[in-house]
C-alpha positions, 0 to 999 in steps of 0.5 A: 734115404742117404740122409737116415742111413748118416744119421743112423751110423753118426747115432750108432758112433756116437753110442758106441763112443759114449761107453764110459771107459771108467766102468769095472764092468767092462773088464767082465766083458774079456775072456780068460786069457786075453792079453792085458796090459795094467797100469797101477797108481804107483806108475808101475805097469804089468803085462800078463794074461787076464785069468778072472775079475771080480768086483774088487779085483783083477787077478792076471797070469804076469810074466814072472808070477801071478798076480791079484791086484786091488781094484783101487790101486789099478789106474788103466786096463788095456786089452791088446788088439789082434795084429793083421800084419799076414793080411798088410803084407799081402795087400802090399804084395799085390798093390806093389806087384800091380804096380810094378806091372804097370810101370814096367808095361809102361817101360816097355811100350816104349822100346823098340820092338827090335830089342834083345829082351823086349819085356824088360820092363815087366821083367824088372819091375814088375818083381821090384814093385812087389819087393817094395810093396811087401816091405812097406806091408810088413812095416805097416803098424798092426795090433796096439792097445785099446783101453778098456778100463780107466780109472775115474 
């Protein structure tokens, strides 16, 4: 049974991978208003927001302007991908609080029981350890581009 359900997600991979990224049909499939990024053939890259396609061109609301761009002189369309940074830095809160919390306890069995503040550790760490945790989420990289269209 492991066997078949490898083989079915290996298939299902290899299907999805084996979609050709030159097809003009694939900008069809963004909505109006997602965030693109063209690269035309004279090296010149735009970043806008898809407004429609057609079979012979893209037009994309620009930063500056409108523009409707011939499908011969586009070389890459790329869709921008959503960010998780929220949800990268409340994993590195927990992962970092969890943690600190555990090395403080581990600090803290081995004072005396006769000390002035015998959670220090826990005290300390603990919100050290969630400080460090939620930088390292907030700096994970989130988003980026995947390409949706490539010219043949």
């Amino acid at each position: 049974m492991p066997v078949l359900l490898a083989a079915t997600l290996a298939a299902t991979a290899a299907a999805q991978q084996a979609k050709p990224i030159a097809n003009w049909a694939n900008l069809n499939q963004l909505v109006t208003g997602a965030e693109i990024r063209v690269t035309l053939a004279n090296g010149k890259t735009l970043r806008g927001f898809m407004q429609s396609v057609t079979p012979e061109s893209l037009a994309i609301n620009a930063t500056t302007s409108q523009e409707t761009l011939s499908r011969q002189d586009i070389r890459r369309v790329a869709l921008k991908r959503p960010g998780h940074r929220g949800r990268h830095t409340l994993i590195g809160l927990a992962i970092g609080t969890g943690a600190g919390l555990a090395a403080g306890a581990g600090v803290d069995s081995q004072r005396g029981h006769g000390d002035w503040f015998p959670y220090f550790g826990k005290a300390v760490v603990t919100p050290l350890g969630a400080i460090i945790g939620t930088v390292v989420g907030v700096a994970l990289p989130t988003g980026g581009w995947r390409d949706v269209y490539r010219a043949p």
